[in-house]
C-alpha positions as CSV (number, residue, x, y, z in Angstrom):
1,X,-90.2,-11.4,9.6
2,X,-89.0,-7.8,9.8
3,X,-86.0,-7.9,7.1
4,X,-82.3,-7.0,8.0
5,X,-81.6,-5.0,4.7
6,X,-82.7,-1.3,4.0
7,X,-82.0,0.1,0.8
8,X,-81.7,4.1,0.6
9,X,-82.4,5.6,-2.6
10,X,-82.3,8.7,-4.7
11,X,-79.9,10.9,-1.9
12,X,-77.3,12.9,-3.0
13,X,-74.6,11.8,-0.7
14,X,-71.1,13.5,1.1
15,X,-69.5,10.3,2.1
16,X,-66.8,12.7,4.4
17,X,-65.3,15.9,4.2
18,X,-63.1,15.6,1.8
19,X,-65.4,13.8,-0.9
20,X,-67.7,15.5,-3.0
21,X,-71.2,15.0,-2.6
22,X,-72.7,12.5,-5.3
23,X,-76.1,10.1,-6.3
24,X,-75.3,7.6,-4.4
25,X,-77.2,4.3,-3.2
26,X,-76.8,2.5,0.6
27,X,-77.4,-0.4,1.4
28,X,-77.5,-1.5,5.1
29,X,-77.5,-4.4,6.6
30,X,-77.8,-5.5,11.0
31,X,-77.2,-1.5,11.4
32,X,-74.0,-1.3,8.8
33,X,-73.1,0.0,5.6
34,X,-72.8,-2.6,3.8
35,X,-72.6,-1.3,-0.2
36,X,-72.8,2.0,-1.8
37,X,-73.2,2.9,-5.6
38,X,-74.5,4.7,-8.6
39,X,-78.7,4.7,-8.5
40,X,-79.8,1.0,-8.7
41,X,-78.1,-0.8,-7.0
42,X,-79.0,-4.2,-6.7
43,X,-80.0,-5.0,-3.3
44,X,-82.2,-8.4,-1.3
45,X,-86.0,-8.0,-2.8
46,X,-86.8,-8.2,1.1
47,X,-85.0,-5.1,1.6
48,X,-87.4,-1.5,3.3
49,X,-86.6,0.9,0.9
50,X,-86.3,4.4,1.9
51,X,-86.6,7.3,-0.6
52,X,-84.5,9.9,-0.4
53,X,-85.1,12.0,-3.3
54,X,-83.7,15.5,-3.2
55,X,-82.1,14.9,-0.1
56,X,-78.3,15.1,1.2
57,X,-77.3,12.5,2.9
58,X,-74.0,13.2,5.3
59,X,-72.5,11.2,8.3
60,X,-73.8,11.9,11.7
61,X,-72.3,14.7,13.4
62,X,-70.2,13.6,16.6
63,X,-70.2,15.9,19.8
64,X,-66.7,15.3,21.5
65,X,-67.5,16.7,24.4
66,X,-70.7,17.5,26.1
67,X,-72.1,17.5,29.8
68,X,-75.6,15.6,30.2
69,X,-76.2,17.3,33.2
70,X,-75.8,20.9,31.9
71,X,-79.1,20.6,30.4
72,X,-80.9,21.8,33.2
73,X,-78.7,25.0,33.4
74,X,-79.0,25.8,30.3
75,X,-79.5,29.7,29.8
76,X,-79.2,30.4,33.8
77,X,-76.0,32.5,33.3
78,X,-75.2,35.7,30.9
79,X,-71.4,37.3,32.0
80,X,-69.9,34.2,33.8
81,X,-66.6,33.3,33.3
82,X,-65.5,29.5,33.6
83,X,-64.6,30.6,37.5
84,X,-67.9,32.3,37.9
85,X,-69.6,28.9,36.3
86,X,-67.7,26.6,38.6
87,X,-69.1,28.9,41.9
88,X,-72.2,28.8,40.8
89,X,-72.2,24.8,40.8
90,X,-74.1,24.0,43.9
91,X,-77.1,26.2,43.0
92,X,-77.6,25.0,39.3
93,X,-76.3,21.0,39.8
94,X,-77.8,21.1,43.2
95,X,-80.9,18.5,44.6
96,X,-80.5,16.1,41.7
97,X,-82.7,12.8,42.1
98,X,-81.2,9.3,40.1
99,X,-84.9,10.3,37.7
100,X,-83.2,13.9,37.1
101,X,-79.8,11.9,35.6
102,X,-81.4,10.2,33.0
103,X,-84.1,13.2,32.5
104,X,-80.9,15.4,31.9
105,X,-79.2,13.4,29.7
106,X,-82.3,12.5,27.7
107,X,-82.8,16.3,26.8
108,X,-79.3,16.3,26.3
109,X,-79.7,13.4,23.4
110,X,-83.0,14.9,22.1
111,X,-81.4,18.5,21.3
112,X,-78.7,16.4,19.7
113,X,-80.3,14.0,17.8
114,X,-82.7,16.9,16.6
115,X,-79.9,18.7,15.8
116,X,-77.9,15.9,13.5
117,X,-75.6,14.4,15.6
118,X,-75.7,11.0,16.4
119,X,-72.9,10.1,18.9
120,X,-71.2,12.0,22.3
121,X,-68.6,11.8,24.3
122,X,-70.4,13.1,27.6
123,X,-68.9,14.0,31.1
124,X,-71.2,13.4,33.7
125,X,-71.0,14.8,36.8
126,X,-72.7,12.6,39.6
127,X,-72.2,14.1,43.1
128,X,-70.7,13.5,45.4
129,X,-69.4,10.4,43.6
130,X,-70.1,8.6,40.6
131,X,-72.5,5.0,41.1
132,X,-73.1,2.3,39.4
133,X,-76.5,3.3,39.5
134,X,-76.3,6.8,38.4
135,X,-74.2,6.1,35.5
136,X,-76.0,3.5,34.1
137,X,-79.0,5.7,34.1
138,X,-77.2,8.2,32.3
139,X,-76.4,5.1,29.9
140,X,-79.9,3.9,29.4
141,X,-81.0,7.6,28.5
142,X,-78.8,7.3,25.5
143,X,-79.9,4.4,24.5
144,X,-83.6,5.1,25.0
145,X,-83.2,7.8,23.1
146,X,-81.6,5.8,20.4
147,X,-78.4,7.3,20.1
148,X,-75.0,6.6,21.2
149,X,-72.2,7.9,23.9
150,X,-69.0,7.2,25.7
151,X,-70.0,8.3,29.1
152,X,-67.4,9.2,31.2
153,X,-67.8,10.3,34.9
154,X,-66.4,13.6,36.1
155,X,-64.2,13.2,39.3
156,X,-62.2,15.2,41.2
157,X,-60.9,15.0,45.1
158,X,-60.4,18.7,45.8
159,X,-62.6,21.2,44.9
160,X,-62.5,24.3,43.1
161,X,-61.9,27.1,45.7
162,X,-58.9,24.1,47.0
163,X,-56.9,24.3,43.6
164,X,-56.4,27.7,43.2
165,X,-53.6,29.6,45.4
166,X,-54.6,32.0,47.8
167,X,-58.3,32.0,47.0
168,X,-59.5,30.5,50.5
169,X,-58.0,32.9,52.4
170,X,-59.3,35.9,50.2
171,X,-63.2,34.9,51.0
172,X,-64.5,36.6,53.8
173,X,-64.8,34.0,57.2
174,X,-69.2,33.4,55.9
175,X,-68.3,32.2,52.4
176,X,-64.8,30.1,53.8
177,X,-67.4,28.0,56.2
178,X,-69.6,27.6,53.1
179,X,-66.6,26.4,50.2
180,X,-65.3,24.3,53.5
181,X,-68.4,22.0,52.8
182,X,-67.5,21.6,49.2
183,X,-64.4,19.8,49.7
184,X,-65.2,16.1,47.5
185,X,-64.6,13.4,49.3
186,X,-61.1,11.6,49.5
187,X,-60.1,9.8,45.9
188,X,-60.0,6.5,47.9
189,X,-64.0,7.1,48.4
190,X,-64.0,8.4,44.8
191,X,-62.4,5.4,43.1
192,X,-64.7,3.3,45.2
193,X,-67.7,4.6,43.5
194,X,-65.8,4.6,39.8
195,X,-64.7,0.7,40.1
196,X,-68.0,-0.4,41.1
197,X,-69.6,1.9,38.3
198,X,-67.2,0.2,36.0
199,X,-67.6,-3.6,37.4
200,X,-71.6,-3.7,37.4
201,X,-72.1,-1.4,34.7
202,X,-74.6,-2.9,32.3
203,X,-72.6,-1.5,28.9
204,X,-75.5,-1.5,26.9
205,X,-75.1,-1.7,23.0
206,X,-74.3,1.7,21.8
207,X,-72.5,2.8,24.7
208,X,-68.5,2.9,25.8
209,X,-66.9,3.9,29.0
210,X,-64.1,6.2,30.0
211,X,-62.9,8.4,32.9
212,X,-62.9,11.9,33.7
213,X,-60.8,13.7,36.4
214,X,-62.4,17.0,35.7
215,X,-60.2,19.8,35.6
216,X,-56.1,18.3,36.5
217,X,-56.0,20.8,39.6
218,X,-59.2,19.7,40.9
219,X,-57.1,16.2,41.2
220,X,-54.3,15.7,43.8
221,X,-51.4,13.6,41.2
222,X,-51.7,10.7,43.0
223,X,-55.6,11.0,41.9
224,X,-54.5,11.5,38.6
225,X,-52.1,8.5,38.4
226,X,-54.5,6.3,39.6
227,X,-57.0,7.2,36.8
228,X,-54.4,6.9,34.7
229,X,-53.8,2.8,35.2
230,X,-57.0,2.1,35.5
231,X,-57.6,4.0,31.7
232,X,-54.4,1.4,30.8
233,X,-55.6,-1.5,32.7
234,X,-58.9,-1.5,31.4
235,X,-57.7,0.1,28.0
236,X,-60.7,3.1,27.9
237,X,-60.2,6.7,27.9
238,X,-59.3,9.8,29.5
239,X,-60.9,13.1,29.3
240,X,-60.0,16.6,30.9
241,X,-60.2,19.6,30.8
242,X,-57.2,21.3,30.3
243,X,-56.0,24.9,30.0
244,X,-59.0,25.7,29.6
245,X,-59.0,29.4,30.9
246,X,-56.6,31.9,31.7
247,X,-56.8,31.6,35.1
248,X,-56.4,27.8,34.9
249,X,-52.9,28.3,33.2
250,X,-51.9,30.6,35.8
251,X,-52.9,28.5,38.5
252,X,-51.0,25.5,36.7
253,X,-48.1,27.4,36.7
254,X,-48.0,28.1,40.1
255,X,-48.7,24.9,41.5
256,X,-46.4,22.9,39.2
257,X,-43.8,25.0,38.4
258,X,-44.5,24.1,34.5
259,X,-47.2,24.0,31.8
260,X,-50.3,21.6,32.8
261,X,-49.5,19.6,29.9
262,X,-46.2,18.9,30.8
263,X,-47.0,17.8,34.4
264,X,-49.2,15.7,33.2
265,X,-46.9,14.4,31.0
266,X,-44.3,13.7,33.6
267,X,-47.6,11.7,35.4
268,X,-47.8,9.6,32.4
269,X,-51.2,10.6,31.4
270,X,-50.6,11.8,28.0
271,X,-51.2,8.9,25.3
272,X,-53.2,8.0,23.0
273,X,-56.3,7.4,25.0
274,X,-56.2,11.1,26.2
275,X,-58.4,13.5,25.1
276,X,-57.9,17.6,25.8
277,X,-61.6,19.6,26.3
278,X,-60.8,23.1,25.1
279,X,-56.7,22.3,25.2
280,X,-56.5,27.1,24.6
281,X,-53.5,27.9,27.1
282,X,-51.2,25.4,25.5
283,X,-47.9,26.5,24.4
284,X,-45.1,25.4,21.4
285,X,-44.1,22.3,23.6
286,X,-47.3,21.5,24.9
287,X,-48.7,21.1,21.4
288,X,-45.5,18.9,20.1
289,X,-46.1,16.3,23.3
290,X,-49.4,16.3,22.7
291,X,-48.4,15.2,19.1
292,X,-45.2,13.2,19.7
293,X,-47.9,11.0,22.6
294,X,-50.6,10.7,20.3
295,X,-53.3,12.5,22.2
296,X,-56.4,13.9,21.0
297,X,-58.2,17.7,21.2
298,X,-61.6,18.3,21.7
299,X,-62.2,21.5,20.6
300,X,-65.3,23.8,21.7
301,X,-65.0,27.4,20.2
302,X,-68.9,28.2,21.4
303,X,-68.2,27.8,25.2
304,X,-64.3,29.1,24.6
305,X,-66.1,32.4,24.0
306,X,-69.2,31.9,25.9
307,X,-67.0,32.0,29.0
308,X,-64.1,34.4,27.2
309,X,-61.5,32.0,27.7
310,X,-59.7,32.6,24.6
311,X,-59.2,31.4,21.2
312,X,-57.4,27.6,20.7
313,X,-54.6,27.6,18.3
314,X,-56.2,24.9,16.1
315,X,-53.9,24.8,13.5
316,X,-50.7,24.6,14.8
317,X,-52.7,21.5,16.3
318,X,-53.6,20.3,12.9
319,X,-50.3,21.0,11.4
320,X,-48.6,18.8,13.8
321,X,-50.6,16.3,13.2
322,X,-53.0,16.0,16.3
323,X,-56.4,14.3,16.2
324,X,-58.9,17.2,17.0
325,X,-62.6,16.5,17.7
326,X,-65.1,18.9,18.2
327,X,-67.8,19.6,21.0
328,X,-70.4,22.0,22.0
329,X,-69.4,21.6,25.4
330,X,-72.5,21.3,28.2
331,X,-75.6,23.6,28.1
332,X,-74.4,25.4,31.0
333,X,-71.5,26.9,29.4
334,X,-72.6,26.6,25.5
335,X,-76.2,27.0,26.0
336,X,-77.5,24.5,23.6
337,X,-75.9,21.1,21.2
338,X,-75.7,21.9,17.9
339,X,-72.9,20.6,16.1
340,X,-73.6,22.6,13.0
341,X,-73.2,26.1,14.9
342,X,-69.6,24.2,16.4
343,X,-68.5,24.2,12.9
344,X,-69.3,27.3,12.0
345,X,-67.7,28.4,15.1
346,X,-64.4,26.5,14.7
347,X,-64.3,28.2,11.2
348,X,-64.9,31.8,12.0
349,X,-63.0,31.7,15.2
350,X,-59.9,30.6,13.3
351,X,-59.8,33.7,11.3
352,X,-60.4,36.2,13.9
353,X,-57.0,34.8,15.2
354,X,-54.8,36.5,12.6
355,X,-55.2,38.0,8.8
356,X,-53.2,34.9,7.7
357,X,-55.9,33.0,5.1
358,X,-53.4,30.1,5.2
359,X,-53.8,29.4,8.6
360,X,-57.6,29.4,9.0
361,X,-59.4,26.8,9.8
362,X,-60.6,25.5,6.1
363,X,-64.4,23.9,5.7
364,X,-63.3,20.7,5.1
365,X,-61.3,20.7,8.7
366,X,-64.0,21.4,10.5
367,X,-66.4,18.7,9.3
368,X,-63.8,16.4,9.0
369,X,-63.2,17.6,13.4
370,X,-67.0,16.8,13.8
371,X,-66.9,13.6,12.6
372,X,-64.0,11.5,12.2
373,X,-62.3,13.5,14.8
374,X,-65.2,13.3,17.0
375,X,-65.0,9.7,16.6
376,X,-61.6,9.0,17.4
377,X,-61.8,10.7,20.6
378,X,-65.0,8.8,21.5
379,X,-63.0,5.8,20.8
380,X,-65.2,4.7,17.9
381,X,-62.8,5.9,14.8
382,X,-63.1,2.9,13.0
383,X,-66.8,2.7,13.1
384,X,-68.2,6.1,12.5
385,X,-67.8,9.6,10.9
386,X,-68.0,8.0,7.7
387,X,-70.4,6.7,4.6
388,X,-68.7,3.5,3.8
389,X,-68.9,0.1,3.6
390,X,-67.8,-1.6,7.2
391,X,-69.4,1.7,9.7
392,X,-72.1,2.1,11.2
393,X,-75.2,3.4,9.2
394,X,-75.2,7.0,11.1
395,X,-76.9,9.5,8.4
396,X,-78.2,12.4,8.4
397,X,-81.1,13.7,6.1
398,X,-81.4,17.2,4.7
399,X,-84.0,18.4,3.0
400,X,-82.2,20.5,-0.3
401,X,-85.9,22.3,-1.0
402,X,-84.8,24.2,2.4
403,X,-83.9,27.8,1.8
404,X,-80.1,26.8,3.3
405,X,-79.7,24.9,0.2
406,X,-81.1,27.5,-2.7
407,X,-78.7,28.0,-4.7
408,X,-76.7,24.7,-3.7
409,X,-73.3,25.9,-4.5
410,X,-70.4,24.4,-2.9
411,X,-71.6,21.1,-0.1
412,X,-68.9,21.1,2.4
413,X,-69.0,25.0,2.3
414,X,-72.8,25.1,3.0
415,X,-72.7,22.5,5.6
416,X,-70.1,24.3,7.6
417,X,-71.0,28.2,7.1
418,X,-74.9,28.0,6.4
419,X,-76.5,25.0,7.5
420,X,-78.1,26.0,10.7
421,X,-80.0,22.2,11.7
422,X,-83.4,23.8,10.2
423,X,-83.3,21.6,6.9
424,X,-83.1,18.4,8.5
425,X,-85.6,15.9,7.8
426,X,-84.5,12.7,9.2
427,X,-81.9,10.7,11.4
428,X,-80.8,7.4,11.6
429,X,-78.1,5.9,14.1
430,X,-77.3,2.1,13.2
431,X,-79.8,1.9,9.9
432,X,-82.5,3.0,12.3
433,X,-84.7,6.4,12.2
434,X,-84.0,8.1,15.9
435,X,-85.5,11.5,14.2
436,X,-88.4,10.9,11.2
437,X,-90.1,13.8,9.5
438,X,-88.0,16.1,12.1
439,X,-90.0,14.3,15.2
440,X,-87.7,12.1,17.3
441,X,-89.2,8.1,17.1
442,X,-87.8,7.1,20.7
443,X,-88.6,9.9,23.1
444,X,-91.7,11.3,24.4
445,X,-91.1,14.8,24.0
446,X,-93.8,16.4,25.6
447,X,-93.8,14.1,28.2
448,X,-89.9,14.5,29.0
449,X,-90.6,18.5,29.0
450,X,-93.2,18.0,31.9
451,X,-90.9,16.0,33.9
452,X,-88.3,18.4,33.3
453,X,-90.1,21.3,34.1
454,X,-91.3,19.8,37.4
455,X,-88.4,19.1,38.2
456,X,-87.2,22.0,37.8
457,X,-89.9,23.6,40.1
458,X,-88.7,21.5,43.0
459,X,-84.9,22.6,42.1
460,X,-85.6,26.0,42.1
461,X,-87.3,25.2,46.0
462,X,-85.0,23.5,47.6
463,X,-81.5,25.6,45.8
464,X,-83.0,29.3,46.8
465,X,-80.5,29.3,49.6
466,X,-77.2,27.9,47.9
467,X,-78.0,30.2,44.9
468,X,-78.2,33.5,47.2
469,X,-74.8,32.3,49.0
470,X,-72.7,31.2,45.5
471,X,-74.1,35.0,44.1
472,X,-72.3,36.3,47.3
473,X,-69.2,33.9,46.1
474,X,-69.4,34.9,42.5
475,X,-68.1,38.7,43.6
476,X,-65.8,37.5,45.5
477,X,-64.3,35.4,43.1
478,X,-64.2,37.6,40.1
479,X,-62.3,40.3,42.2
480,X,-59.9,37.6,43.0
481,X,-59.3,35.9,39.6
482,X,-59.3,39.9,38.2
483,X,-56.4,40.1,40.3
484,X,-54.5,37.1,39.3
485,X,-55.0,37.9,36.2
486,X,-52.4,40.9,36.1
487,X,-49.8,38.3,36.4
488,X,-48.6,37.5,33.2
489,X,-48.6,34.0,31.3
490,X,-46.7,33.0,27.9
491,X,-48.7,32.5,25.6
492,X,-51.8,34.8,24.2
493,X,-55.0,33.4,23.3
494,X,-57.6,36.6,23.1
495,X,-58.3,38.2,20.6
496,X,-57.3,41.6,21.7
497,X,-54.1,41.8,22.7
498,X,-54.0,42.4,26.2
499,X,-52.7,39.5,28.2
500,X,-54.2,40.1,31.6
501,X,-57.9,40.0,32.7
502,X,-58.3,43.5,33.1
């Protein structure tokens, strides 16, 4: 009989980002922490022991936002802006089977679990609406893979070239019968497809639920509304992006007559179950209802700049008190999952924001953002992000022979600003290894990269005609969004300090 305890011995261990990494011993029992202390400690004579000599030990990383599906995409872009990303949507999400859902999101968990993190908040998008079937598959990837999600389908009832003033008329009469077949299907049909998602799904062990109405102008407000009892009636969360890009806050602007936050606001969706991706365009009040409601940030400075949609203020979020996560956004738009270039990322984009030291993002901030952060917007805060007694027994391995760790000066430092995912060793998620000697224990790689590939193949066949037509879009809508961008918004968020597009 296969014990319940495991005993880790001989790590050196950073508990969270404020502690200071120490010789520690864990015990773990059913998949939690259930005693640390000095080396020795006493633990069942049944207990597998796992050494762990010259090794640090830190929580599992937590992505805060990530898109399973992006994984196919990854790389297939170089100058696109998030505009130029959103018209190229029906070539690279196009022809995608129920096997290519899980596929996707099981590449999407490898990279991640290879890469130290052990936990995602991931916005699916199942077209043209999200089933009970297709979610659960994206479910059962992250399971198979041994690692754990809140999976939240992306929804939307108008689409992209809808939402944005003026745009449909400035396409030439081709490309205006093409985006004309684009339009989603009603939010009646859409909600259809989320309840039964959310009555049959199978919520397997690891895994939480939430919504996502995709980007807030993508949603009529009655849309939005409706998402937003359901998140209350059912009590799970809600995730959107929000002034995201420059354009976006423009387009808010117009359409509202006030900031996206605060029309959301006035809808009622801002609470504590609410969870900003990329949250850049936001202004003074924006940031204090955000605080004063309780909602969280999920902050992805890799596909902020990936996409040049600016630079969020993160600590005028932090001094107010807001809970901010951080992500890696999808492949499409961040190109790959590593949570350890995020926080270096959230570091050095904080400081190109200003010459004030004071109010750059510190070391500690950003580890604490992809963890404990992470975990409150994944709706797991009291479980993960920590080494403690009562959570979950996610840890990471490192290997402190690695050249990232010679000299081993300052832990939380190194972590952050050096450690690249190269000196990791192992992974567990619930006391159990889902990466061992650096090869993942639950997932087939090479099989998973000939399915992928051949699926790929038959992509590639069947999209030739949508990718010719959305490269024909793409100049069309970067004229137009050039031009809307010499309109001028109230806030800056670029580096440079022009505020238009041009």
């Amino acid at each position: 009989m296969t014990s319940p305890y495991t005993v880790i011995r001989g790590g050196l261990v950073l508990a969270h980002a404020h502690a200071k990494a120490e010789p520690l011993d864990i015990l773990i029992k059913d998949g939690e922490i259930v005693a640390m202390g000095p080396p020795g400690l006493p633990a069942p004579v049944e207990a597998t022991v796992v050494q762990a000599d010259d090794q640090l030990l830190h929580p599992g990383l937590i992505n805060a936002h990530t898109h399973g599906h992006g994984t196919y995409a990854k790389a297939m872009g170089d100058r696109w802006s998030l505009e130029l990303l959103l018209t190229a949507g029906p070539w690279i999400n196009g022809d995608r089977h129920l096997e290519d859902k899980y596929l996707s999101t099981q590449l999407n968990a490898a990279e991640m679990l290879l890469k130290g993190c052990t936990a995602s908040y991931d916005l699916y998008s199942e077209v043209p609406i999200p089933t009970a079937e297709g979610m659960n598959a994206v479910a059962q990837a992250y399971v198979d893979a041994g690692m754990r999600a809140t999976v939240a389908p992306m929804m939307a009832d108008l689409s992209f070239y809808q939402s944005v003033p003026g745009l449909i008329e400035a396409l030439p009469e081709e490309l205006q019968k093409f985006v004309a077949q684009l339009a989603p299907q009603s939010f009646r049909a859409t909600l259809s497809g989320l309840t039964d998602f959310l009555d049959k799904q199978r919520n397997p062990d690891r895994i939480r639920l939430a919504l996502a109405p995709t980007i807030p102008m993508l949603c009529s407000d009655e849309f939005l509304q409706t998402c937003g009892e359901i998140s209350a009636e059912r009590n799970i969360g809600l995730h959107s992006h929000v002034g995201e890009s420059y354009v976006q806050a423009l387009t808010g602007m117009k359409r509202y007559g006030s900031t996206i936050v605060q029309h959301l606001d006035k809808l009622g969706l801002i609470s504590p179950r609410f969870t900003l991706a990329h949250a850049i365009w936001l202004d003074e009040r924006d940031l204090d209802i955000l605080a004063e409601r309780g909602a969280m940030v999920a902050h992805n400075p890799g596909s902020n700049m990936r996409l040049g949609n600016g630079i969020a203020d993160v600590n005028s979020m932090l001094e107010r008190g807001i809970t901010v996560g951080l992500g890696t956004d999808g492949s499409n738009s961040g190109d790959n999952q590593n949570m350890y270039e995020a926080m270096r990322l959230a570091s050095f984009s904080s400081k190109v924001r200003g010459p004030d030291t004071e109010r750059w993002v510190t070391t500690e901030q950003a580890l604490y953002a992809a963890t404990e952060g992470s975990a409150h917007c994944l709706g797991m805060g009291e479980q993960l992000g920590r080494l403690e007694p009562g959570r979950k027994a996610d840890i990471v391995f490192l290997d402190l022979a690695h050249i990232n760790w010679i000299p081993h000066n300052n832990t939380v430092n190194q972590l952050v600003h050096l450690e690249d995912g190269l000196a990791l060793r192992h992974v567990m998620v619930d006391g159990q290894f889902a990466v061992r000697d650096r090869q993942l224990t639950q997932v087939n790689m090479p099989r998973l990269r000939q399915q992928v590939e051949q699926a790929q193949e038959r992509i590639a066949r069947n999209t030739h005609d949508k990718r010719h037509i959305t490269e024909k879009l793409a100049k069309a809508v970067g004229s137009f969004c050039l031009c809307l961008g010499h309109d001028r918004y109230h806030v800056q968020r670029w580096a440079h300090p022009s505020q238009d597009l041009t």
